[in-house]
VOPAKE-690543 format. One record per atom (N, C-alpha, C): residue in three letters; x, y, z. Coordinates in steps of 0.2 Angstrom, whole numbers, plus 5000, padded with zeros to 4 digits. Each point is the difference from the previous one (the first is absolute). Layout:
N
ALAXYZ/...
END
This chain:
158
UNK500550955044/UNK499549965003/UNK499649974994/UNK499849944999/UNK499649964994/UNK499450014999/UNK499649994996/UNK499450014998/UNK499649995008/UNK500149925000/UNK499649965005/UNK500450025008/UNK500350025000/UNK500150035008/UNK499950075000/UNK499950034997/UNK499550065000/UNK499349975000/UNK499849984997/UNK499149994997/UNK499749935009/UNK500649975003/UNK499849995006/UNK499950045004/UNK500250055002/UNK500250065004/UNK499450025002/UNK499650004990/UNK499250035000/UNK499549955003/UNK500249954999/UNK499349935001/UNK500249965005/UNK500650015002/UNK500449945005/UNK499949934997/UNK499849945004/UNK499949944998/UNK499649964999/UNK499450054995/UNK499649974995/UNK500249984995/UNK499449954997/UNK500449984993/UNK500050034997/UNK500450004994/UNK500450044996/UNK500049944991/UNK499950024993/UNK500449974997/UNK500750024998/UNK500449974999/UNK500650005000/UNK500249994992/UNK500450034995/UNK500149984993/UNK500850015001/UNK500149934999/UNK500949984997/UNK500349974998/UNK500749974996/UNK500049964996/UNK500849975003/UNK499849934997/UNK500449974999/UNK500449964995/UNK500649994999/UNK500349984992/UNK500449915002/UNK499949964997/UNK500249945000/UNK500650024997/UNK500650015002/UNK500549994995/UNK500449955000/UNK500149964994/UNK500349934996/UNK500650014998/UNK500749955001/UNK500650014998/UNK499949974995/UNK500749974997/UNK500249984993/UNK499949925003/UNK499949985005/UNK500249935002/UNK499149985003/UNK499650055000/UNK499149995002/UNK499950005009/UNK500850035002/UNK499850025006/UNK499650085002/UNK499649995004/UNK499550065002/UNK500350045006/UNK500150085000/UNK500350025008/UNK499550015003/UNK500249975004/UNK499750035008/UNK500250035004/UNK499850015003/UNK500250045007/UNK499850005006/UNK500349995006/UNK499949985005/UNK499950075006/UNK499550025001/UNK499750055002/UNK500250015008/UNK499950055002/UNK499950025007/UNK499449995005/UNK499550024995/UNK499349975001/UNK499650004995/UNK499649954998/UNK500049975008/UNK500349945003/UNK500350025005/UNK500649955003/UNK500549954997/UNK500350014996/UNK500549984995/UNK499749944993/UNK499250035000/UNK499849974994/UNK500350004993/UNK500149984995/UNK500150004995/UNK499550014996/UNK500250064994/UNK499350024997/UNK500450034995/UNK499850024994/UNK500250034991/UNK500250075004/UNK500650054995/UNK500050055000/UNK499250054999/UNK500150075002/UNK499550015000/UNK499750065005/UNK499350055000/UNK499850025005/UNK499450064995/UNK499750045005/UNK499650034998/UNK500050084996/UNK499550014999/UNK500250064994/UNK499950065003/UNK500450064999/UNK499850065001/UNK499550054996/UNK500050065001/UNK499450034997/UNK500450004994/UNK499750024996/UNK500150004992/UNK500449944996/UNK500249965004/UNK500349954997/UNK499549944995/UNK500349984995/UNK499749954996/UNK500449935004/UNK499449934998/UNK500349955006/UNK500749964996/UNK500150024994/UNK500850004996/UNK500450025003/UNK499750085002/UNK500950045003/UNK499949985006/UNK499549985005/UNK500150005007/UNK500249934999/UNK500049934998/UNK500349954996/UNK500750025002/UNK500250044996/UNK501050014997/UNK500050025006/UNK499750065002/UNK500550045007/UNK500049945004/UNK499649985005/UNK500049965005/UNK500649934998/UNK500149974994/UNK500349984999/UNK500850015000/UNK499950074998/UNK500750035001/UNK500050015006/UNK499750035004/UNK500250025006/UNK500149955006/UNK499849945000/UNK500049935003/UNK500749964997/UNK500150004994/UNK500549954997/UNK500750044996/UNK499950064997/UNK500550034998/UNK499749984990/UNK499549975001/UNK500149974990/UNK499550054998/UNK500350014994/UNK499650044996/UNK499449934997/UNK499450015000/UNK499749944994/UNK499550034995/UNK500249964994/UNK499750034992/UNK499449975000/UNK499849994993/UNK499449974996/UNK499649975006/UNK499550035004/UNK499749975005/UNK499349964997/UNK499949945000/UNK499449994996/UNK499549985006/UNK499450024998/UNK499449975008/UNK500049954999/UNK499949965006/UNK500049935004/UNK499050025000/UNK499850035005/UNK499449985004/UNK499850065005/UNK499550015000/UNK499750075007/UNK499849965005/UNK500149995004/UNK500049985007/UNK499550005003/UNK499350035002/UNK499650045004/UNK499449965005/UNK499950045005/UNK499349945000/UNK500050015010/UNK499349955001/UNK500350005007/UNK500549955002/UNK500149954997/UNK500449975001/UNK500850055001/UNK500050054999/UNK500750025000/UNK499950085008/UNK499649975004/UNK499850045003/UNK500750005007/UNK500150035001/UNK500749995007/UNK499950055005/UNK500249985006/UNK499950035007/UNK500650015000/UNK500250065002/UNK500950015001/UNK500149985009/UNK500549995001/UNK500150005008/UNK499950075005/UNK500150054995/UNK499950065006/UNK499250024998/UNK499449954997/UNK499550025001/UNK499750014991/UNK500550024997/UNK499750054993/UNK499949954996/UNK499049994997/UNK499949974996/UNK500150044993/UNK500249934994/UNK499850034993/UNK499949944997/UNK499750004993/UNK499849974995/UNK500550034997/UNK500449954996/UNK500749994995/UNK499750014992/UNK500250034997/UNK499949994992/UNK500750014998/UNK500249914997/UNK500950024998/UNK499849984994/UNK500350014997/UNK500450014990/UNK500549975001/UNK499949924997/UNK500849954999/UNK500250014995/UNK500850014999/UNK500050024993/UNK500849945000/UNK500249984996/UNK500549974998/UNK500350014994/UNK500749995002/UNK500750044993/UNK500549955000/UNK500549984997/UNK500649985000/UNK500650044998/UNK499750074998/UNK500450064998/UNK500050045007/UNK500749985002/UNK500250055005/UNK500950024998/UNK500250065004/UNK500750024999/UNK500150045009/UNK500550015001/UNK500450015007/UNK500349935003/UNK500050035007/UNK500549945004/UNK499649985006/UNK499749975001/UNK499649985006/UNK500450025006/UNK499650045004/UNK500350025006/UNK499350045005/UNK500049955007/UNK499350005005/UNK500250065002/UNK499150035000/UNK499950055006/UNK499849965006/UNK500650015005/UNK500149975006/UNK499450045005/UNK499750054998/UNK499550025005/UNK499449984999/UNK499849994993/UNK499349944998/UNK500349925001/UNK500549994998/UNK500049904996/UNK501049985006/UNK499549935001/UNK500650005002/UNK500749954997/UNK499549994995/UNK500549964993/UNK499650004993/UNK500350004994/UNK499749984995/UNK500549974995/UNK499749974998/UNK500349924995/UNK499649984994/UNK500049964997/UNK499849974995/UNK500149945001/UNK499349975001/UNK500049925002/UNK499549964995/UNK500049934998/UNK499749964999/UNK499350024999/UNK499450014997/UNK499549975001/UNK499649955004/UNK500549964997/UNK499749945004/UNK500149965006/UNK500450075004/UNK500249975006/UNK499750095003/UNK499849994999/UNK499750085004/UNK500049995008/UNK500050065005/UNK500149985007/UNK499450005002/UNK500049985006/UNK499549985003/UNK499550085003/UNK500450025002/UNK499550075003/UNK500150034996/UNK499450034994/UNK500250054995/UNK499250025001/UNK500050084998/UNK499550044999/UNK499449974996/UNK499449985002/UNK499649954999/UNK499650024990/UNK500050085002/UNK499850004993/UNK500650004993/UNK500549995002/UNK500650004998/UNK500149954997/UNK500249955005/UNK499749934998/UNK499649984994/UNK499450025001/UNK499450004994/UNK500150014994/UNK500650074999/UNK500050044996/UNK500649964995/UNK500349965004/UNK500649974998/UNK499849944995/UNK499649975004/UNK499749935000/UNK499550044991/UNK499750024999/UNK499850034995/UNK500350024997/UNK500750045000/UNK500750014993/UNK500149934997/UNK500049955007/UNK500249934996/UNK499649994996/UNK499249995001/UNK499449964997/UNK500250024993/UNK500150074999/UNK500250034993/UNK500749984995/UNK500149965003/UNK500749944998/UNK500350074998/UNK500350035008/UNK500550054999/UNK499950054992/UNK499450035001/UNK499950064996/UNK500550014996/UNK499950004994/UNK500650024995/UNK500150085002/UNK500550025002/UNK500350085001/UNK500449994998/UNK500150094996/UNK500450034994/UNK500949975005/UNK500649994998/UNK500450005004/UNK500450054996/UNK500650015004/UNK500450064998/UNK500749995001/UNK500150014995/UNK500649974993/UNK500750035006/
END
């Protein structure tokens, strides 16, 4: 059981802050993956998720990456911290929290892309500039700011 369904268990569906990260990762071609999630309801949103206990938001970065897409990802550089009430969410079975994600963006990654069909119900690497229409709201933002950064120069990997 995970940090956060144990620690609801204690408070139920108070608010909570939540700390976890997300990685833009960029191919050789300036496409970004996404993934198209289960929930909420086939949004599309960055790989990504929250941190457990003693994790730094680097290693919960790489794990949740791995575990969602199968890729390993290198040289992670920080994008931006997320926080605020703006990033405030009501889940549907009740549980409120406040988000604090870590964007981080790489173009060093190795493995073979392959979806965990229990979270995602596809993942790809698409266009920026054609991004979908229902995608995870602060995800969106997060993307829209890698671009502002005329695609961050990241280390790439030979």
């Amino acid at each position: 059981m995970s940090y956060v369904e144990n620690l609801r268990k204690l408070v139920g569906h108070r608010p909570l802050i939540l700390v976890g990260s997300v990685v833009v990762i960029v191919n050789n071609e300036g496409e970004i993956l996404l993934q198209q999630r289960w929930f909420p309801e086939g949004a599309w949103g960055l790989p990504g998720g929250l941190m457990e206990l003693g994790e730094s938001t680097e290693d919960a970065a790489k794990r949740e990456v791995f575990e969602e897409t199968q890729l390993y990802v290198h040289h992670l550089e920080l994008l931006n911290v997320y926080s605020g009430e703006d990033y405030f969410t009501i889940a549907k079975n009740g549980d409120e929290f406040y988000s604090v994600t870590m964007a981080y963006v790489t173009s060093s990654y190795t493995g073979c892309l392959q979806v965990d069909l229990e979270e995602s119900i596809q993942c790809c690497f698409l266009n920026p500039a054609a991004l979908p229409q229902q995608m995870v709201g602060s995800h969106r933002q997060i993307i829209e700011d890698y671009l502002r950064t005329d695609g961050m120069k990241v280390e790439k990997e030979d």
